[in-house]
TORKOL-4160 file (C-alpha; in steps of 0.2 Angstrom, whole numbers, padded with zeros to 4 digits, m for minus):
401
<pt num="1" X="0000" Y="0000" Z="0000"/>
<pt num="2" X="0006" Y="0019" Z="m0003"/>
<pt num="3" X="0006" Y="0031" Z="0009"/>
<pt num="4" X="m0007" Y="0045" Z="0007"/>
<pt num="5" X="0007" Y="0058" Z="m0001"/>
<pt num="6" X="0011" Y="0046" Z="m0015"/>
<pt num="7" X="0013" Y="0055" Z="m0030"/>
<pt num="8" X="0018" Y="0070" Z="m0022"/>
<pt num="9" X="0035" Y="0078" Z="m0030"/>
<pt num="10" X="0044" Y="0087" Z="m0015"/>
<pt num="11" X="0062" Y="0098" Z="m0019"/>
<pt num="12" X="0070" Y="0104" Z="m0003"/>
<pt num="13" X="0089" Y="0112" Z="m0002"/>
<pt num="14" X="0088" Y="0110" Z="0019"/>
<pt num="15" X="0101" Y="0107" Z="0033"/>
<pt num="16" X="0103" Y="0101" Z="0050"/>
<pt num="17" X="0088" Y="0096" Z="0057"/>
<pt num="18" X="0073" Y="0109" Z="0057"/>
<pt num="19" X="0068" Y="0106" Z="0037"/>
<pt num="20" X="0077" Y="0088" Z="0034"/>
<pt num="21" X="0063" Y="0083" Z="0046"/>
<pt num="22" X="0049" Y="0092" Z="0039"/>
<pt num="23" X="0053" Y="0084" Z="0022"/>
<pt num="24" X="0057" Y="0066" Z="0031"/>
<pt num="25" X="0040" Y="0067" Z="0037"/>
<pt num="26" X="0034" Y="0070" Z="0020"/>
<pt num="27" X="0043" Y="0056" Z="0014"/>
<pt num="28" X="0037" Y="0045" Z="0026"/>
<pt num="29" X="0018" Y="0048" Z="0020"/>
<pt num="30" X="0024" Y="0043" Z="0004"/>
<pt num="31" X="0029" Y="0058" Z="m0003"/>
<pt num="32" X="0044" Y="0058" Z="m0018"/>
<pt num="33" X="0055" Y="0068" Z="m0008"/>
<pt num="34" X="0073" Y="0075" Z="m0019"/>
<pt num="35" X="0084" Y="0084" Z="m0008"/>
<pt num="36" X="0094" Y="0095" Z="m0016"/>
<pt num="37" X="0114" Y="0099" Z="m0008"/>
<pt num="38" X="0126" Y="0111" Z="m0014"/>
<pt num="39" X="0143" Y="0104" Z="m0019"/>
<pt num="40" X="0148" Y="0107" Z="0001"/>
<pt num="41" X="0134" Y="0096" Z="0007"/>
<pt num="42" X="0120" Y="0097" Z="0021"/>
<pt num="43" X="0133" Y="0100" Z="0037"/>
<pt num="44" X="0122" Y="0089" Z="0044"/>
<pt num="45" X="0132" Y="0074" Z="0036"/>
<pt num="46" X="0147" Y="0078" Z="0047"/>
<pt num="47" X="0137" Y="0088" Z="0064"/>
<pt num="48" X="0140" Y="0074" Z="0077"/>
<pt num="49" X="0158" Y="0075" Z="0073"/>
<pt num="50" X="0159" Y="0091" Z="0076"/>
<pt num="51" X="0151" Y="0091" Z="0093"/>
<pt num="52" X="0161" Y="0076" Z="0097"/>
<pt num="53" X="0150" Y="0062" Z="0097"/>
<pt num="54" X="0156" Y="0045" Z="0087"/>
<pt num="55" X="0148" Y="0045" Z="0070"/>
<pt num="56" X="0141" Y="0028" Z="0075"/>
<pt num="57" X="0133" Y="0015" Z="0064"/>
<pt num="58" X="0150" Y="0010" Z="0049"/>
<pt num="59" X="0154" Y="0028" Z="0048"/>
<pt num="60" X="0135" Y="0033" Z="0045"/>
<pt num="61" X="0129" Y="0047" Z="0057"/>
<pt num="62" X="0113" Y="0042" Z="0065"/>
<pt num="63" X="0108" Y="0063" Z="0065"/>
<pt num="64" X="0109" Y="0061" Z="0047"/>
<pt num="65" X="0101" Y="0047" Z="0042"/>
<pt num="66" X="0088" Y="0050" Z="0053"/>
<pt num="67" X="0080" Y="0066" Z="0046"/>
<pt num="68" X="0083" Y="0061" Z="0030"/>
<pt num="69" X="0077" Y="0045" Z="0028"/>
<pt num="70" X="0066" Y="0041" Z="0013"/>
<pt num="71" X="0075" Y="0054" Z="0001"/>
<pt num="72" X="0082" Y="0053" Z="m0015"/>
<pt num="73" X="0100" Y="0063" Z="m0016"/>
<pt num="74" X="0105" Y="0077" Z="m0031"/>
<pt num="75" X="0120" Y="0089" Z="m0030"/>
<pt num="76" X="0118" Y="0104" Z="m0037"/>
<pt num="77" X="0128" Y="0120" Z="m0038"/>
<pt num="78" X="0114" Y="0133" Z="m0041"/>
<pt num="79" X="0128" Y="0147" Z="m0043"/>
<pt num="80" X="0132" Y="0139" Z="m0061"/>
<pt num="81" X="0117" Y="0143" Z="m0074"/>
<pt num="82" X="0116" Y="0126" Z="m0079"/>
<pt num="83" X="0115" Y="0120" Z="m0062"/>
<pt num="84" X="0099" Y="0133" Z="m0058"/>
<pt num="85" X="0093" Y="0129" Z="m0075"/>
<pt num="86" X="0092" Y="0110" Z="m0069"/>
<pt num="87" X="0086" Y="0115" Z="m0054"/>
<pt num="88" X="0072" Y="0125" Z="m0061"/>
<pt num="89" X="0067" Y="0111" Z="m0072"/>
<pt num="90" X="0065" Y="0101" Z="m0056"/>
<pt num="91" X="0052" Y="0115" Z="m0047"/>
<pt num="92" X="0044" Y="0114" Z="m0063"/>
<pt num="93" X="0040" Y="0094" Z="m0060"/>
<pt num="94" X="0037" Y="0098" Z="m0043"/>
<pt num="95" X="0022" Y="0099" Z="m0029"/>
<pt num="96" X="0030" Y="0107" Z="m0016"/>
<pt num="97" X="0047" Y="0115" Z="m0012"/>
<pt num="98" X="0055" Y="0119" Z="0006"/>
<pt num="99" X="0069" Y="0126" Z="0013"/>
<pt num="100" X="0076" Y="0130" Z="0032"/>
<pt num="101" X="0089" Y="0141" Z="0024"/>
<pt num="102" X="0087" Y="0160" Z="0033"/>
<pt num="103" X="0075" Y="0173" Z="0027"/>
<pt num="104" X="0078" Y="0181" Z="0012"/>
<pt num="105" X="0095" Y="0169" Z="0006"/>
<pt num="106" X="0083" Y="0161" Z="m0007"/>
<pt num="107" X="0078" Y="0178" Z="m0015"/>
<pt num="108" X="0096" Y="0182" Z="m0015"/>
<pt num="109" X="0099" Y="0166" Z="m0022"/>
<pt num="110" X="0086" Y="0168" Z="m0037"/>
<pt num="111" X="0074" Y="0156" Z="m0030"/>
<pt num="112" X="0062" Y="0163" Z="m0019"/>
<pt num="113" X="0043" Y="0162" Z="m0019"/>
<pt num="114" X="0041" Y="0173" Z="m0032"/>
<pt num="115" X="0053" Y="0166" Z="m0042"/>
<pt num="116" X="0048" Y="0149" Z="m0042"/>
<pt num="117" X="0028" Y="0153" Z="m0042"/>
<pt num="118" X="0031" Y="0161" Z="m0058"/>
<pt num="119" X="0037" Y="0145" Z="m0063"/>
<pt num="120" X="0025" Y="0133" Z="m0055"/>
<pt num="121" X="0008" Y="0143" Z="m0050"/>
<pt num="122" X="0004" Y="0125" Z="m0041"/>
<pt num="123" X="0020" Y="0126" Z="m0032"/>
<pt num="124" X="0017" Y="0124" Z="m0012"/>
<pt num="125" X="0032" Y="0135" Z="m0006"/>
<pt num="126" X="0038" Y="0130" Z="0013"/>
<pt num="127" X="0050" Y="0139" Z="0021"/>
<pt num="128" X="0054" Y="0135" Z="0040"/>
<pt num="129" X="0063" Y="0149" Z="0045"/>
<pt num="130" X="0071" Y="0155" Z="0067"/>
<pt num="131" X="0061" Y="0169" Z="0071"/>
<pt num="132" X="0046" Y="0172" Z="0055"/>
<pt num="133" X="0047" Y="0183" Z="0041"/>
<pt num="134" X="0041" Y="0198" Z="0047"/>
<pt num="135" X="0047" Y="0209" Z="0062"/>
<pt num="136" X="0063" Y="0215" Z="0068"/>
<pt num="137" X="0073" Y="0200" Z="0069"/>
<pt num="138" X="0066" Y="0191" Z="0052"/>
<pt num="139" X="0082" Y="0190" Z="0046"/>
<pt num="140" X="0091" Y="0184" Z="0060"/>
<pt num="141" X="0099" Y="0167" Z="0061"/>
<pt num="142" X="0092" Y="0155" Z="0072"/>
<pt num="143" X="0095" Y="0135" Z="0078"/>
<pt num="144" X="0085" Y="0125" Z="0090"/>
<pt num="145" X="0093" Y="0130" Z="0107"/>
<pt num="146" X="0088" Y="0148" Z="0101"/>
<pt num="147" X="0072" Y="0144" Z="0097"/>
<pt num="148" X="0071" Y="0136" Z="0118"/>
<pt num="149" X="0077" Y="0149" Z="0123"/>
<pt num="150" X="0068" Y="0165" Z="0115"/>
<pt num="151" X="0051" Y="0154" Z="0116"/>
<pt num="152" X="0054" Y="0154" Z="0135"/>
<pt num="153" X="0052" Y="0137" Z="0136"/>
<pt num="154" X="0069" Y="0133" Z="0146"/>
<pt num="155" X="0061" Y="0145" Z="0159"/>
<pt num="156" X="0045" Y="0134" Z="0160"/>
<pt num="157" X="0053" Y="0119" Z="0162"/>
<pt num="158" X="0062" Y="0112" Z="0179"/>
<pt num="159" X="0058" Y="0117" Z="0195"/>
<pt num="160" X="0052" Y="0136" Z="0204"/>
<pt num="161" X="0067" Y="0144" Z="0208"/>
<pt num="162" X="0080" Y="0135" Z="0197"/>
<pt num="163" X="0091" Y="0141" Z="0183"/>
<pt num="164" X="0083" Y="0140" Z="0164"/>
<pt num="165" X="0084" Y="0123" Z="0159"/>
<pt num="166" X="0094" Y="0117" Z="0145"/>
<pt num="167" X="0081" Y="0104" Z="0137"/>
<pt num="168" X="0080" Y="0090" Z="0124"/>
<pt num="169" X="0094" Y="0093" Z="0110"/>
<pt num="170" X="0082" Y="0098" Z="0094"/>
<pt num="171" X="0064" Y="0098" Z="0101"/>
<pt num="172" X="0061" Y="0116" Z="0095"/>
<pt num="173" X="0069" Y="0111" Z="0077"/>
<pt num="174" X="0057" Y="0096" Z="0078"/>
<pt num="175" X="0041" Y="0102" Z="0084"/>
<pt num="176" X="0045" Y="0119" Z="0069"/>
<pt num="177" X="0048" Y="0103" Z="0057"/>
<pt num="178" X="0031" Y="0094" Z="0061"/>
<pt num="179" X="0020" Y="0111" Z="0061"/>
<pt num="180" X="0031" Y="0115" Z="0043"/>
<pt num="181" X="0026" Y="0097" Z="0036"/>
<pt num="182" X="0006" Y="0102" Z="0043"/>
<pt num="183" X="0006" Y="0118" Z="0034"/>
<pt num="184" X="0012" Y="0109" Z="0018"/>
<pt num="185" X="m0001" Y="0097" Z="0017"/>
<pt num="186" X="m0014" Y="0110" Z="0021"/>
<pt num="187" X="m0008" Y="0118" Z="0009"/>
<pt num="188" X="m0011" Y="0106" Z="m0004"/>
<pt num="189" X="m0027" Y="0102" Z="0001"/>
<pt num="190" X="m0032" Y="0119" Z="m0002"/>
<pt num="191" X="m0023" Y="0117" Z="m0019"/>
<pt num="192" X="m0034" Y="0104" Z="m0025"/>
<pt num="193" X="m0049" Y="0115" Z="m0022"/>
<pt num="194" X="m0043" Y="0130" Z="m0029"/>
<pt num="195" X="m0029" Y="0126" Z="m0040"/>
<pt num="196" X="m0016" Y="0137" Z="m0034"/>
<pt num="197" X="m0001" Y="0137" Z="m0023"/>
<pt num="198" X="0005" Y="0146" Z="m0010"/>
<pt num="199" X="0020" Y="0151" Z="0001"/>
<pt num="200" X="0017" Y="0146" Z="0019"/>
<pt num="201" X="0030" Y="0151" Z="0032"/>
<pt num="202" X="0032" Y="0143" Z="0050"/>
<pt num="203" X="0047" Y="0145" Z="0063"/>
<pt num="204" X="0055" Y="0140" Z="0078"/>
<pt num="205" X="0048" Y="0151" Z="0089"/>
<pt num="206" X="0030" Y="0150" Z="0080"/>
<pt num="207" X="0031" Y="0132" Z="0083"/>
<pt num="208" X="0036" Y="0132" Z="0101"/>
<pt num="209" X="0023" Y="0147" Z="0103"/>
<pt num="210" X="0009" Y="0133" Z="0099"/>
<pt num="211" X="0017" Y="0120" Z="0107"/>
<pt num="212" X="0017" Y="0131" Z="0124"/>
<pt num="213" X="0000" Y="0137" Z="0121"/>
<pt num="214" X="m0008" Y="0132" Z="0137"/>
<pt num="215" X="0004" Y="0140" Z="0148"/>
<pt num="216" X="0006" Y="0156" Z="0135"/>
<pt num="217" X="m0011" Y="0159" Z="0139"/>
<pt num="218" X="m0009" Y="0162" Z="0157"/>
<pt num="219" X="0000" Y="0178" Z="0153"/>
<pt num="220" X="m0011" Y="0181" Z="0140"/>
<pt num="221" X="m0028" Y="0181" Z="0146"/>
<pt num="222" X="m0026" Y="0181" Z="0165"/>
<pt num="223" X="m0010" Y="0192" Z="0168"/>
<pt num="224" X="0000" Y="0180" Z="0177"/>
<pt num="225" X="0013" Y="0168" Z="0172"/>
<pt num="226" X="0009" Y="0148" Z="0173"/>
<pt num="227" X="0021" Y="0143" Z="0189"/>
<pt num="228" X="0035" Y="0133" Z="0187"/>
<pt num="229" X="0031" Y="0116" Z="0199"/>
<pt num="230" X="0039" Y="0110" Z="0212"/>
<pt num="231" X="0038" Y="0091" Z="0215"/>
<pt num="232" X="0038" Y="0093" Z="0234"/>
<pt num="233" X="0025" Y="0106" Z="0233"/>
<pt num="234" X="0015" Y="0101" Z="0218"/>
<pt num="235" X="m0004" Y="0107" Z="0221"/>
<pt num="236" X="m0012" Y="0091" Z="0218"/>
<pt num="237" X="0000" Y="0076" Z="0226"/>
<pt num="238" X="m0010" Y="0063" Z="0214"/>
<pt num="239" X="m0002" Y="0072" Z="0198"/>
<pt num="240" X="0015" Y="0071" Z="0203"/>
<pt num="241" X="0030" Y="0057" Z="0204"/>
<pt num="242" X="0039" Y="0050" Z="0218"/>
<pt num="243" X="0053" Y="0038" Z="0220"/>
<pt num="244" X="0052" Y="0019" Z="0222"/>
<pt num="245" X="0063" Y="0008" Z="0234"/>
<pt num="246" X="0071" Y="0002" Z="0218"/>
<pt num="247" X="0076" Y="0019" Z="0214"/>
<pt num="248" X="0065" Y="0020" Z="0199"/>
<pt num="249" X="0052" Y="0034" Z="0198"/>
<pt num="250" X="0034" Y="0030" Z="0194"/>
<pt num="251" X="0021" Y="0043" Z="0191"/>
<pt num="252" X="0002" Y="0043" Z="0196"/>
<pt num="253" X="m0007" Y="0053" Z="0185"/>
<pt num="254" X="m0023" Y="0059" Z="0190"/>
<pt num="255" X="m0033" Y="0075" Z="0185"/>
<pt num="256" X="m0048" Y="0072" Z="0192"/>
<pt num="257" X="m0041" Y="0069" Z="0209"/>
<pt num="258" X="m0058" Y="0068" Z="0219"/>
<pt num="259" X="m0064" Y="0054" Z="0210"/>
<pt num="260" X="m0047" Y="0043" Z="0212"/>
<pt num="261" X="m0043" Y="0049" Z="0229"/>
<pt num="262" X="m0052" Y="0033" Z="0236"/>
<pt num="263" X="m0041" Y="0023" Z="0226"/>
<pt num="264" X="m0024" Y="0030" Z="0229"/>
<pt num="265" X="m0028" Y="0027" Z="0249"/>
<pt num="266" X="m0033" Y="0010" Z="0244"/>
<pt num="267" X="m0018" Y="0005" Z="0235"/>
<pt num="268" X="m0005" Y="0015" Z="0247"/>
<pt num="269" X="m0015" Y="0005" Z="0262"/>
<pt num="270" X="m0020" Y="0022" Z="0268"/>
<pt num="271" X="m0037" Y="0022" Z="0269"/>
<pt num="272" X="m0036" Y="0032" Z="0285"/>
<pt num="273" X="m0032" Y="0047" Z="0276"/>
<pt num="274" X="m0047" Y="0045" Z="0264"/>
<pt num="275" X="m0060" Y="0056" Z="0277"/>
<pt num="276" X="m0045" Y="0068" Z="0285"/>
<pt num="277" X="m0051" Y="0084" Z="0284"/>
<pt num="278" X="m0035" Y="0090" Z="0278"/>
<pt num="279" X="m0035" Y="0078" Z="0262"/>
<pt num="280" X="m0053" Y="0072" Z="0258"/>
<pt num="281" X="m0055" Y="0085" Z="0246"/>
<pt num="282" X="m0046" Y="0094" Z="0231"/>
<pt num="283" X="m0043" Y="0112" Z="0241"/>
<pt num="284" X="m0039" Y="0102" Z="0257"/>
<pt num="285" X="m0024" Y="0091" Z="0247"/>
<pt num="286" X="m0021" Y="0108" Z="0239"/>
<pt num="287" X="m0017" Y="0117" Z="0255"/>
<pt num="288" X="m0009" Y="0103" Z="0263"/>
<pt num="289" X="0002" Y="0098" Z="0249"/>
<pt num="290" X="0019" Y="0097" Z="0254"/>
<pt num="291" X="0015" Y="0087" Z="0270"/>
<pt num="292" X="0002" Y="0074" Z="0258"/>
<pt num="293" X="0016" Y="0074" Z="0246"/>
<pt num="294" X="0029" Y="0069" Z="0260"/>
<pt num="295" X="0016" Y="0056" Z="0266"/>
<pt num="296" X="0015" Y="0049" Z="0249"/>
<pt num="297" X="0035" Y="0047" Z="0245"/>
<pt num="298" X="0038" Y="0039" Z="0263"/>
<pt num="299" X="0026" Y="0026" Z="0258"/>
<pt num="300" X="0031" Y="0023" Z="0237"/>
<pt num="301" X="0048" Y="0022" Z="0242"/>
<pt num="302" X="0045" Y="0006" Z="0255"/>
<pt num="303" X="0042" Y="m0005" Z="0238"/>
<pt num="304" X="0052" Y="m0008" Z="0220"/>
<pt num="305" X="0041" Y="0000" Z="0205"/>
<pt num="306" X="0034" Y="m0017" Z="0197"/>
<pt num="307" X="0026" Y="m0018" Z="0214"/>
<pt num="308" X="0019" Y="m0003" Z="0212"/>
<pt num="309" X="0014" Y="m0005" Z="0195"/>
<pt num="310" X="0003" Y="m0021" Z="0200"/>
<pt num="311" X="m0004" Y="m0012" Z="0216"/>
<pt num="312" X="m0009" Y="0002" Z="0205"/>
<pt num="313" X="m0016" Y="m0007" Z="0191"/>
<pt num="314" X="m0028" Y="m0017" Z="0201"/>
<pt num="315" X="m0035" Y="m0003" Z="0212"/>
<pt num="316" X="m0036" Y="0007" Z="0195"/>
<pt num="317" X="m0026" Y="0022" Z="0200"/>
<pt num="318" X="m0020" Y="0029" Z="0183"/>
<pt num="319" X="m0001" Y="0029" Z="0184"/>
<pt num="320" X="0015" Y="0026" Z="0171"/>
<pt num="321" X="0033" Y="0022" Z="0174"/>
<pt num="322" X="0046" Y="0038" Z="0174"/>
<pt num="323" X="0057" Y="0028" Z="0158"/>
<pt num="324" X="0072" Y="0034" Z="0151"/>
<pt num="325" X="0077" Y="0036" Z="0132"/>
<pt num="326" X="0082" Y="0019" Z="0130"/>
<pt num="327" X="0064" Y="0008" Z="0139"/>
<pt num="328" X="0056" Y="0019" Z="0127"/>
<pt num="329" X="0063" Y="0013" Z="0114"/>
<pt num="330" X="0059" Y="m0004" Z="0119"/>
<pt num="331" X="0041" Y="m0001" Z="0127"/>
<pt num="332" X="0027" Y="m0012" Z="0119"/>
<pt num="333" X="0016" Y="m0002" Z="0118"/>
<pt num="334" X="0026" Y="0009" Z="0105"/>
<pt num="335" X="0031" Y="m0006" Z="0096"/>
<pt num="336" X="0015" Y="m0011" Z="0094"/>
<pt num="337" X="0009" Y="0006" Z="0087"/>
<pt num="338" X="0023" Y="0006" Z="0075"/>
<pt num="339" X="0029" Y="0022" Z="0085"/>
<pt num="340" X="0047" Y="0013" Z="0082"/>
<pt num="341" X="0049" Y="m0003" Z="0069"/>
<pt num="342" X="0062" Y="m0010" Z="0061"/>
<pt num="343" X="0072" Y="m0006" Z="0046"/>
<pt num="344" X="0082" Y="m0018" Z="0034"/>
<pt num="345" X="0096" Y="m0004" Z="0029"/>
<pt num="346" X="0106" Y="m0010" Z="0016"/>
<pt num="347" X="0123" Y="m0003" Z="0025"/>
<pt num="348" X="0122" Y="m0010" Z="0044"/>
<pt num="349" X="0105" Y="m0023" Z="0042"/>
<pt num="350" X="0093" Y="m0020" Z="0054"/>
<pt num="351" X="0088" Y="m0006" Z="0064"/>
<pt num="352" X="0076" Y="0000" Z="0074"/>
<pt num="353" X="0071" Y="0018" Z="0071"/>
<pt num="354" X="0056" Y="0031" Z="0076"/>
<pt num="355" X="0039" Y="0026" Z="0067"/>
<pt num="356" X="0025" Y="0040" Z="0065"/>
<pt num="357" X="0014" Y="0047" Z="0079"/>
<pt num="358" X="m0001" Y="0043" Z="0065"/>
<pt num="359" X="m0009" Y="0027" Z="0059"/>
<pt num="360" X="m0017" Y="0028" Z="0042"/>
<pt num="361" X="m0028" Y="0013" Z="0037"/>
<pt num="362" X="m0028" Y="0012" Z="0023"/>
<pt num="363" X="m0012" Y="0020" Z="0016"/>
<pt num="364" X="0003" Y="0020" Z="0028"/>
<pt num="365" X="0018" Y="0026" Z="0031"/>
<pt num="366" X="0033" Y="0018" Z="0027"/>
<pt num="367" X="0051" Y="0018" Z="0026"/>
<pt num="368" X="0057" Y="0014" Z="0009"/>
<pt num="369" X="0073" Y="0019" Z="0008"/>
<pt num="370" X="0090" Y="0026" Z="0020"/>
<pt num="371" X="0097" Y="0042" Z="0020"/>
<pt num="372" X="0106" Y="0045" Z="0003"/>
<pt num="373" X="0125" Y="0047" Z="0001"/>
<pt num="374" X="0129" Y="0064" Z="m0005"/>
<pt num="375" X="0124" Y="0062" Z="m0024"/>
<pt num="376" X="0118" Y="0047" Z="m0025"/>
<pt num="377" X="0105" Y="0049" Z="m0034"/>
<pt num="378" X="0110" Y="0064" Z="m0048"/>
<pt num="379" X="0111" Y="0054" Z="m0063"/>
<pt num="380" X="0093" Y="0045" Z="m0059"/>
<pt num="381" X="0083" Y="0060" Z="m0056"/>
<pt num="382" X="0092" Y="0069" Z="m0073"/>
<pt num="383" X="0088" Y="0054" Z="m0082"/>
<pt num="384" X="0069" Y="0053" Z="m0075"/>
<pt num="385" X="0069" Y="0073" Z="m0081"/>
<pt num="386" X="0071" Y="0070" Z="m0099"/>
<pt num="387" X="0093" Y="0073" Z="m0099"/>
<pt num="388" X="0104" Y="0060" Z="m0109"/>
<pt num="389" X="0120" Y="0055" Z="m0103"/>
<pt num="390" X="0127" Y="0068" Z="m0115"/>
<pt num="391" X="0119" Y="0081" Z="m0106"/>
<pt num="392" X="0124" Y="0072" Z="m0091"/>
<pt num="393" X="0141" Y="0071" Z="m0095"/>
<pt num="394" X="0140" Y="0095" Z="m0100"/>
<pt num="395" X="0132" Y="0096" Z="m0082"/>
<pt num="396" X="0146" Y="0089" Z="m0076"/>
<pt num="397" X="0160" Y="0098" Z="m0086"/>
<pt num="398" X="0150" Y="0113" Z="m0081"/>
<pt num="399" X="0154" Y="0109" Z="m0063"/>
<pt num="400" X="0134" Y="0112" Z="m0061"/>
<pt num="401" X="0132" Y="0095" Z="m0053"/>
């Protein structure tokens, strides 16, 4: 089965992560996704190096083949006029082009919207860019720690009082590449009712702005900043996490503490507490907090997290394990959601790598090919174009490809 992008053409000239990832994700729906490099290639091919982590798997870097799996490869030097010729001939064949590259370099290049809409009216134009394209600092460069930072993200994040925390490495490029790949396909839908295309712009902080927008909207519409919790202090001790004798963490997890609150002093063998004025009822737990919270630790730490797992599951008190990087990679409940499978790479065998967070039923996603080397694929996608070998063969003495 196809994915639900077959027969979509996408052309990117993207780095790092932000926009391989927004054109990985379209590849993974099924989209023909050509990524196009300049003679210098995507740093990407060479960034774990350079922040001196091992290259990994025969030489391949993981960070590489990760955002751009399921891409075909074409060098292109776009500063030659038969390599920009080529390339315009692509976008001419094409549904959708994207870029990451900072705003205004494509219109310096020659190939901005503009440019390429007067080519391709259908084109859907994507252009991930730091900080937007209007305002003071359009123009400014941007990578995913700013995009963090500026978003104030690192100052939601740990506990009240605490320094900014430094967060997962790329989750602002990753959440700005998964809103660009939204805007592209809504895009296109709205090309197949009207026929045309259009330029759609999304950013770091944009994306970390809608990723945020529950706690943005406490200074926004009340005035007053969403607080930072503290675990020992955290307002409802049912939505919180406490250590186990084992010295894993295990969280219970329940928003609607009045209704569970029977069922935690059940499975803590508490039942005491259940009618004490100063915990039988949301404000009570609220106002009491950090002494319910230090009630609550003393006892989870008197047994080993499978324990507590059991005790919890049968007295139906929502809760989930505290995992690291690694369990989750290995949970089964994500391997039966295909939220990680299993990849026959032609270069080290099989590897597990990150599924997709949706399940189509009738047209999956799928991972149909690995990363490409730099280039590999030039000569097929000039011959799919309508070049001869002879042409190939000028291109090349050209220095355009």
């Amino acid at each position: 089965m196809s994915g639900p992008l077959d027969g979509i053409k996408v052309v990117e000239i993207t780095q790092f992560q932000n926009g391989p990832i927004c054109g990985r994700i379209l590849g993974d729906l099924g989209a023909d996704v050509i990524k196009v490099e300049p003679k210098t290639g995507d740093p990407a091919r060479g960034f774990m190096a350079i922040i001196g982590v091992s290259l990994g798997l025969k030489g391949r870097n993981f960070y590489f083949e990760y955002n751009n799996r399921n891409k075909r490869g074409i060098v292109l030097d776009l500063k030659t006029e038969k390599g920009k010729e080529v390339f315009f001939k692509l976008i001419e064949q094409a549904d959708v082009f994207h870029t990451n590259m900072a705003i205004g370099t494509p219109e310096r290049m020659g190939i901005g919207y503009d440019a390429l809409s007067a080519i391709n009216p259908r084109l859907v134009y994507g252009h991930s860019s730091g900080w937007g394209r209007k305002g003071p600092d359009a123009q400014s460069f941007a990578y995913d720690y700013a995009g963090l930072a500026r978003a104030g993200t690192m100052n939601m994040c740990g506990e009240e009082g605490t320094p900014p925390q430094n967060l997962v490495p790329g989750l602002a490029d990753q959440m700005a590449a998964v809103m660009g790949a939204f805007g592209i396909v809504t895009a296109l839908c709205n090309r197949e009712r009207t026929g045309k295309g259009q330029l759609v712009d999304s950013s770091l902080l944009g994306a970390m702005i809608e990723l945020e927008g529950l706690v943005l909207s406490a200074p926004c519409m009340l005035g007053g900043e969403f607080p930072r919790p503290t675990r020992s202090k955290a307002g409802n001790p049912l939505y919180n996490h406490y250590l186990c004798q084992d010295g894993r963490w295990i969280a219970i997890v329940n928003l609607q503490p009045d209704r569970y609150w029977p069922n935690v002093c059940k499975a803590l063998d508490m039942e005491e507490l259940q009618d004490n004025p100063k915990f039988n009822s949301l404000a009570a737990r609220g106002e009491n907090c950090e002494e319910l919270v230090r009630i609550i630790d003393e006892k989870i730490a008197t047994k080993p997290m499978a324990e507590w797992m059991e005790i919890f599951k049968r007295e139906e008190v929502i809760h989930t394990p505290v995992q690291t990087a690694t369990e989750v990679t290995n949970d089964p409940q994500a391997l039966a959601n295909n939220y990680f499978v299993s990849f026959d790479h032609p270069v080290f065998g099989k590897t597990k790598m990150t599924g997709w967070a949706w399940d189509f039923a009738e047209t999956p996603c799928s991972i149909r090919r690995e990363a490409p080397e730099f280039g590999q694929h030039t000569e097929e996608i000039l011959l799919e174009m309508g070049y001869t070998w002879d042409d190939i063969i000028q291109l090349q003495d050209a220095d355009a490809i």
